[in-house]
MDAnalysis code that builds the backbone (N, CA, C; Angstrom):
import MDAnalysis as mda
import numpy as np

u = mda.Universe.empty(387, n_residues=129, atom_resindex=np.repeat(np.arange(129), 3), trajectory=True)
u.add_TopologyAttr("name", ["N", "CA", "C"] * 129)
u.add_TopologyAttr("resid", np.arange(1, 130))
u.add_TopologyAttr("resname", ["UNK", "UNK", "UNK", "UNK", "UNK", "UNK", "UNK", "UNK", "UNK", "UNK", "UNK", "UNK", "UNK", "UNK", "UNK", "UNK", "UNK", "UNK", "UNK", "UNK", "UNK", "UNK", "UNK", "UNK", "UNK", "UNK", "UNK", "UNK", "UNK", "UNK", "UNK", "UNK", "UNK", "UNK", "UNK", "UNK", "UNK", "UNK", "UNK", "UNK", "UNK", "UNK", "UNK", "UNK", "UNK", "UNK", "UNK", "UNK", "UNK", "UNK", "UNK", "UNK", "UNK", "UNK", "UNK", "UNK", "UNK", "UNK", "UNK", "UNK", "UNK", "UNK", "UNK", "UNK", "UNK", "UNK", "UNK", "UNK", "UNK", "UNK", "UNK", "UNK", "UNK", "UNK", "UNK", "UNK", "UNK", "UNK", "UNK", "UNK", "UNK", "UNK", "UNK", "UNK", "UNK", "UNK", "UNK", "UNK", "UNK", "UNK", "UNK", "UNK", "UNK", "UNK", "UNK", "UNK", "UNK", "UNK", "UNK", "UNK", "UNK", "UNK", "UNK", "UNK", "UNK", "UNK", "UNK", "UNK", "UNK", "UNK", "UNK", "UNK", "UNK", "UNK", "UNK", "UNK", "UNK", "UNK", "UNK", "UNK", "UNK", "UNK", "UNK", "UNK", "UNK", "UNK", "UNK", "UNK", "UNK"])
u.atoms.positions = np.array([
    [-11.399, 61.638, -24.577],
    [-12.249, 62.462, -25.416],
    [-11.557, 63.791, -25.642],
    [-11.413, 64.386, -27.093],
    [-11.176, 65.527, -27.266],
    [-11.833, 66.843, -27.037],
    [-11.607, 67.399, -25.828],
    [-12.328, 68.428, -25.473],
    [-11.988, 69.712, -26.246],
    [-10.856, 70.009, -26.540],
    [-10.933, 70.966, -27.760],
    [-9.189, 70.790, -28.023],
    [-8.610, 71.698, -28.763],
    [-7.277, 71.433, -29.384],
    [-6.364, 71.123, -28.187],
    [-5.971, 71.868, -26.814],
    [-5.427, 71.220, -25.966],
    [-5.620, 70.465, -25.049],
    [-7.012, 69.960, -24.943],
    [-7.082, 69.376, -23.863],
    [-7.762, 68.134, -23.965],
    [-7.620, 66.922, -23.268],
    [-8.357, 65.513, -23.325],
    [-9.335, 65.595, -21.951],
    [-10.072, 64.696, -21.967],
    [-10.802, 64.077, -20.580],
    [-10.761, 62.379, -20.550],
    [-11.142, 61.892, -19.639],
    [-12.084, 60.783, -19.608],
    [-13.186, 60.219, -19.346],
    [-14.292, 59.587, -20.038],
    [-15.414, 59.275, -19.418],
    [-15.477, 57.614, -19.550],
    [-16.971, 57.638, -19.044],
    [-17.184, 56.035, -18.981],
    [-18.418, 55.948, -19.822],
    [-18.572, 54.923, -20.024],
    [-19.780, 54.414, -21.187],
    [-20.147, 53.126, -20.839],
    [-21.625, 52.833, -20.557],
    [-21.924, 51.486, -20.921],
    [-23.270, 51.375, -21.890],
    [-23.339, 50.071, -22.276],
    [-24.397, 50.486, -23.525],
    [-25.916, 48.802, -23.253],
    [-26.333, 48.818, -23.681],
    [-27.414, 47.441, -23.535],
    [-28.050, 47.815, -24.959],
    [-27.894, 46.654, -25.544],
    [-28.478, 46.586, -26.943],
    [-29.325, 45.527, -27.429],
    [-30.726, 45.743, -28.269],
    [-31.130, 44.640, -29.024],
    [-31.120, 44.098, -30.087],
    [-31.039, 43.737, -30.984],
    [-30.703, 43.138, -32.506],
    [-31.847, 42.772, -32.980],
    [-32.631, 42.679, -33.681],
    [-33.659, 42.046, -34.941],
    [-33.413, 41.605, -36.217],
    [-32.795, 40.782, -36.194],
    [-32.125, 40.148, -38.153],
    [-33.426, 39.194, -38.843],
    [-33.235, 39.374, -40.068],
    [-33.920, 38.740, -40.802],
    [-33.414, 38.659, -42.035],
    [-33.879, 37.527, -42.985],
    [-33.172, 37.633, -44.501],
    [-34.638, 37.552, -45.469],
    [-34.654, 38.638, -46.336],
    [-35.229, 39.193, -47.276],
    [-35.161, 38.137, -48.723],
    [-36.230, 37.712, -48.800],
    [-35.442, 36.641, -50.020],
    [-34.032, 35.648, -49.766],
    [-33.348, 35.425, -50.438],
    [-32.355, 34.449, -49.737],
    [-31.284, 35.575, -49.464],
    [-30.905, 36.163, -50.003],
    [-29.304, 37.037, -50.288],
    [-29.029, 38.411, -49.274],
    [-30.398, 39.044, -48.863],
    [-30.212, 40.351, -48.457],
    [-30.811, 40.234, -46.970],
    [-29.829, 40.723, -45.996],
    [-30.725, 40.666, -44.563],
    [-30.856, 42.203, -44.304],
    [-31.837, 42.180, -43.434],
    [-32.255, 43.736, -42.885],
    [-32.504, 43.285, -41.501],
    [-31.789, 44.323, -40.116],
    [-31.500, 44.247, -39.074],
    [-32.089, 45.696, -38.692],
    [-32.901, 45.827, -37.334],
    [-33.008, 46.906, -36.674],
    [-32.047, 46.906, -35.402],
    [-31.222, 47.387, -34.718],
    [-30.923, 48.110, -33.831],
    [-31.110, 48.960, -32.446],
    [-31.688, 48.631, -31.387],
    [-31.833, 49.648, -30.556],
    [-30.614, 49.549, -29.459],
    [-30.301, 50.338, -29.039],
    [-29.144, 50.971, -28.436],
    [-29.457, 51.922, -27.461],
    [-29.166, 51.400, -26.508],
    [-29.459, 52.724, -24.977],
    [-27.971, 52.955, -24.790],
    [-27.287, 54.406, -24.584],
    [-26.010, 54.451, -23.997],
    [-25.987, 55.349, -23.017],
    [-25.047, 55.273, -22.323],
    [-25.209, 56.226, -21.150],
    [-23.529, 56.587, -20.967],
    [-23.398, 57.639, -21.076],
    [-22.023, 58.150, -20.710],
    [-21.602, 59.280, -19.922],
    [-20.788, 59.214, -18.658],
    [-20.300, 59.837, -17.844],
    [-19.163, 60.644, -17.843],
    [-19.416, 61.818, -17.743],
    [-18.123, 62.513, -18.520],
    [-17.401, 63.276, -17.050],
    [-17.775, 63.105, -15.825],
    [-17.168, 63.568, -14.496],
    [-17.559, 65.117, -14.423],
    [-17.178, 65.830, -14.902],
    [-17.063, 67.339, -14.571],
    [-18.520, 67.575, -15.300],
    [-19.113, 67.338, -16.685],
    [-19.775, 67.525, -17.403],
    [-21.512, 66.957, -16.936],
    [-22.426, 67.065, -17.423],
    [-23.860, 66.739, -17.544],
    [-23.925, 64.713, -18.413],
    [-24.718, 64.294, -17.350],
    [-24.261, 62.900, -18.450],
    [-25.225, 62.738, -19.519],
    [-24.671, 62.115, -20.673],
    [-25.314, 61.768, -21.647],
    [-26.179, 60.589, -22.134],
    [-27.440, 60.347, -22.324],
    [-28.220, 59.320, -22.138],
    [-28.743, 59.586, -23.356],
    [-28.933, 58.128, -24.367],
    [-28.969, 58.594, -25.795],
    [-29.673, 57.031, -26.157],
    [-30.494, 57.064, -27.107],
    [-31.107, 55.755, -27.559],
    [-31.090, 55.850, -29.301],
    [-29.784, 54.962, -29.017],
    [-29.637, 54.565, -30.747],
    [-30.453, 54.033, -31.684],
    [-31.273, 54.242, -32.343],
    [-31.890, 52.934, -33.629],
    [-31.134, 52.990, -35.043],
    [-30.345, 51.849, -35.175],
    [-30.173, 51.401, -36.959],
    [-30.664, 50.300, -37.431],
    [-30.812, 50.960, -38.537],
    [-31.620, 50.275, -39.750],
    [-30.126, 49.924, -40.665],
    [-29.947, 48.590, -40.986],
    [-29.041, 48.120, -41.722],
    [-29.692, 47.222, -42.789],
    [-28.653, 47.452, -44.155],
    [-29.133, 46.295, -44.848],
    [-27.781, 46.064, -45.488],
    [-27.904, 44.606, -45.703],
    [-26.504, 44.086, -46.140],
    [-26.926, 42.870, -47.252],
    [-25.978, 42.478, -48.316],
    [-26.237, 41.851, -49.291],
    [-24.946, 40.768, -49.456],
    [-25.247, 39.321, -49.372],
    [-24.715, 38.890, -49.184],
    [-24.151, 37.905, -50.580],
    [-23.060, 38.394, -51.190],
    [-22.625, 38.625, -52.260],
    [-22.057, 36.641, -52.904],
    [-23.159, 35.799, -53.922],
    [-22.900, 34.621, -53.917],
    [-21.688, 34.122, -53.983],
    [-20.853, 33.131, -53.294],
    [-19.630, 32.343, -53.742],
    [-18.622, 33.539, -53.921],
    [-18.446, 34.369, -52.865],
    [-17.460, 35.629, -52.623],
    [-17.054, 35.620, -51.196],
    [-17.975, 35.686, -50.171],
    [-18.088, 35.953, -48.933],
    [-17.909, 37.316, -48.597],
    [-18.256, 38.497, -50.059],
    [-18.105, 39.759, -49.447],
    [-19.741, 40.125, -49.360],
    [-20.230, 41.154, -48.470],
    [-21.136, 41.096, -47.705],
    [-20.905, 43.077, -47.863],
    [-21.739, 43.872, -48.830],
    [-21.559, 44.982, -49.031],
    [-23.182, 45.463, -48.058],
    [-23.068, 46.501, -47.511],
    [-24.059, 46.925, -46.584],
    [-24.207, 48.272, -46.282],
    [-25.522, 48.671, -46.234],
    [-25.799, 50.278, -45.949],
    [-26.452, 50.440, -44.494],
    [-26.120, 51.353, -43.607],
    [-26.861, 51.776, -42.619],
    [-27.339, 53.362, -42.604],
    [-28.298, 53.173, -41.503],
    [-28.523, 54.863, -41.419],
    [-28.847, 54.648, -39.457],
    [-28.288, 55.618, -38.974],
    [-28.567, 55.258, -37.185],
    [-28.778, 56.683, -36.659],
    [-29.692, 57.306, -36.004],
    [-30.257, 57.788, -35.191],
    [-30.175, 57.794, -33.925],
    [-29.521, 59.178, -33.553],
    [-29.536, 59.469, -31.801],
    [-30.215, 60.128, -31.188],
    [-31.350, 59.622, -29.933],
    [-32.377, 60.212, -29.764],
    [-31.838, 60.978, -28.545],
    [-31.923, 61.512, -27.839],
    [-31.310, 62.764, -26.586],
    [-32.676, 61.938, -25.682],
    [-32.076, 61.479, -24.762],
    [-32.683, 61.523, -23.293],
    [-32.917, 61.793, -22.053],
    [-31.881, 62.885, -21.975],
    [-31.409, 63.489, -21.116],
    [-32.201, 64.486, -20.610],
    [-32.509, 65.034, -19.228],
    [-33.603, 66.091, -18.927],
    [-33.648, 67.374, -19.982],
    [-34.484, 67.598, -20.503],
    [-34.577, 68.885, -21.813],
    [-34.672, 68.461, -22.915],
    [-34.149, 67.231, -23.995],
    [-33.624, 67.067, -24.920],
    [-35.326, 66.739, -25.382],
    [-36.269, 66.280, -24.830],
    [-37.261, 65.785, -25.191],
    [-37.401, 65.094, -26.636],
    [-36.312, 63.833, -25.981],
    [-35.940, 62.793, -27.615],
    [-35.739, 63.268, -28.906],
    [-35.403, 64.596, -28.606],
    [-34.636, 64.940, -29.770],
    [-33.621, 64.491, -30.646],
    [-33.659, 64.618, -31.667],
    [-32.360, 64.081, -32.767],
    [-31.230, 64.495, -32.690],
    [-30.012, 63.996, -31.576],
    [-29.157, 64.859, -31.432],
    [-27.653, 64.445, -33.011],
    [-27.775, 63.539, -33.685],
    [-26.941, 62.745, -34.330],
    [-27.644, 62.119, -35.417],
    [-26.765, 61.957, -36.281],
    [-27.358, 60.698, -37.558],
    [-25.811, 60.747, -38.166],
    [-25.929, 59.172, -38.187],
    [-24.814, 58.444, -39.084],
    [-25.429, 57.618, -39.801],
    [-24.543, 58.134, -41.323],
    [-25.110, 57.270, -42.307],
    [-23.766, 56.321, -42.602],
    [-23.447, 55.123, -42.622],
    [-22.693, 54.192, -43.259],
    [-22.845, 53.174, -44.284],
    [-21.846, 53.188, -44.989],
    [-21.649, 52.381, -46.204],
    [-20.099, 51.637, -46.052],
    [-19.981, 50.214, -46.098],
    [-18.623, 49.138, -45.763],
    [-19.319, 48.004, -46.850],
    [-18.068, 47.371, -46.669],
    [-17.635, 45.714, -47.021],
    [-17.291, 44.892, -46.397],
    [-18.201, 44.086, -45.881],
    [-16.927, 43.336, -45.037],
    [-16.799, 41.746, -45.477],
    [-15.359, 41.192, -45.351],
    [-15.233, 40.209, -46.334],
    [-14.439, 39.473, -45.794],
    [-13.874, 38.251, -46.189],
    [-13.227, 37.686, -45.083],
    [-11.523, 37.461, -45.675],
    [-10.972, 37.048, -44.369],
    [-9.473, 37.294, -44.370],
    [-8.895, 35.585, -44.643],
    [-8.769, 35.544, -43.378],
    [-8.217, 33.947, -42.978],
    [-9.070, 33.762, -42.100],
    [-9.211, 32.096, -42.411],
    [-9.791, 31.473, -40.900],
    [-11.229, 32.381, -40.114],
    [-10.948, 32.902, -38.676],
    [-12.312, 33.396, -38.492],
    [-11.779, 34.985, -38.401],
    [-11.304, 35.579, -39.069],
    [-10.800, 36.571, -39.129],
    [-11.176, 37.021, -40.570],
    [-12.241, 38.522, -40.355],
    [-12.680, 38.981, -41.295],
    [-12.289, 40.401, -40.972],
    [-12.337, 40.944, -42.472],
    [-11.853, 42.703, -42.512],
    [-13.294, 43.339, -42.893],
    [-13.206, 44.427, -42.632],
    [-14.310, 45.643, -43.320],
    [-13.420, 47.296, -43.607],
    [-14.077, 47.889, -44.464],
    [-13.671, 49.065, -44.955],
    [-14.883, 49.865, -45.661],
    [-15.051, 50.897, -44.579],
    [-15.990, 51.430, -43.973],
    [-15.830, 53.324, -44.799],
    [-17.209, 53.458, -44.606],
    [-17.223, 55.290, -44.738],
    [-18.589, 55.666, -43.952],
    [-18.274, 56.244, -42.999],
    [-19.076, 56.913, -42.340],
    [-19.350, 58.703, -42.488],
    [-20.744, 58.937, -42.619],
    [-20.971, 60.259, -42.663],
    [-21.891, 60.921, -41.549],
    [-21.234, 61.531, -40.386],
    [-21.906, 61.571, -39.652],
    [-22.287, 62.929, -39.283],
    [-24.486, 63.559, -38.830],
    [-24.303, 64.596, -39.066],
    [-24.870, 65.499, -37.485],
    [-23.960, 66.171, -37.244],
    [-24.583, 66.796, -36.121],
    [-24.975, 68.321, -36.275],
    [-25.676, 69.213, -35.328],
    [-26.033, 69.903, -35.918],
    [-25.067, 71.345, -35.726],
    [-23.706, 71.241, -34.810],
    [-22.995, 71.917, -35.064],
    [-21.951, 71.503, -35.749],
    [-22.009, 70.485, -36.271],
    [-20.608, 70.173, -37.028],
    [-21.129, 68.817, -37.864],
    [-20.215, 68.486, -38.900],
    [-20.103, 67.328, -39.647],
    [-19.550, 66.807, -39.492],
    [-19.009, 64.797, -39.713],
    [-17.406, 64.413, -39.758],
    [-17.454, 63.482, -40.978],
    [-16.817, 62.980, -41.914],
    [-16.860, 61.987, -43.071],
    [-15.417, 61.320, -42.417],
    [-16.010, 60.068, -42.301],
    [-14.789, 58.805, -41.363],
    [-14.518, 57.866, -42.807],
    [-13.330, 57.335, -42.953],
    [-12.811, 56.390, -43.693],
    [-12.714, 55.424, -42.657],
    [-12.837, 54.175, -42.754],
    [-12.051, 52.715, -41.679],
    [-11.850, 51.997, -42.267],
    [-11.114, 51.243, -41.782],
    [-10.605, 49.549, -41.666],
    [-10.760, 49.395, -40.371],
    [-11.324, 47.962, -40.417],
    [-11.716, 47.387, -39.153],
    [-11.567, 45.757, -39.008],
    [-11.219, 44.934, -38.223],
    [-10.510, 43.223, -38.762],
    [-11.254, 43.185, -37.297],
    [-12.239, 41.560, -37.623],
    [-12.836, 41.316, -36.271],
    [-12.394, 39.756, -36.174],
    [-12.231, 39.355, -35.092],
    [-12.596, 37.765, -34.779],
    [-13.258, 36.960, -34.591],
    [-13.833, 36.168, -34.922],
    [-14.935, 35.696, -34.616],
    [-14.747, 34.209, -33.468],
    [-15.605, 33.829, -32.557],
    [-15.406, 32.775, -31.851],
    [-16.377, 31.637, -32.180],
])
């Protein structure tokens, strides 16, 4: 983790998540998200945070590209934060397929905190089993 221009750390993270999918008519699914994370930063206060996204994705006929919007929410759980909104990322990708079970996405993330902003470009190639 970048702690500021010279210096790194390390922490640990583990996360437990639930999924809710469904398809909207035939073509469009909408998925909720919940997300508990917990991260240990050693020297620092740990961070305990409960994600929810809302995704929707459209699943594009006799293409296999699959264009999709999210919006995700970080709630602060940590003693004080009293589930406060510490985060929101909004995303917009494609993801489409490559070869075989190997699919790509290309991603823009806008994410907003309340001392700072970041706007992310990606590429991302997953495998599937």
């Amino acid at each position: 983790r970048n702690l500021d221009e010279e210096e790194w750390g390390f922490r640990h993270r583990y996360k437990l998540q639930a999924t809710l999918s469904t398809r909207v008519w035939s073509r469009l699914k909408v998925s909720l998200r919940e997300k508990f994370q917990h991260t240990l930063d050693g020297d620092e206060e740990n961070e305990l945070r409960l994600r929810t996204r809302l995704k929707l994705a459209y699943d594009v006929p006799r293409s296999g590209l699959e264009p999709y919007v999210s919006v995700e929410m970080y709630n602060g759980l940590a003693r004080g934060e009293h589930f406060d909104v510490t985060r929101m990322r909004y995303r917009g990708g494609l993801e489409f397929p490559v070869i075989g079970r190997w699919e790509g996405e290309l991603f823009y993330i806008y994410q907003d905190e309340p001392d700072k902003s970041k706007h992310v470009l990606g590429v991302g190639c997953v495998y599937k089993f």
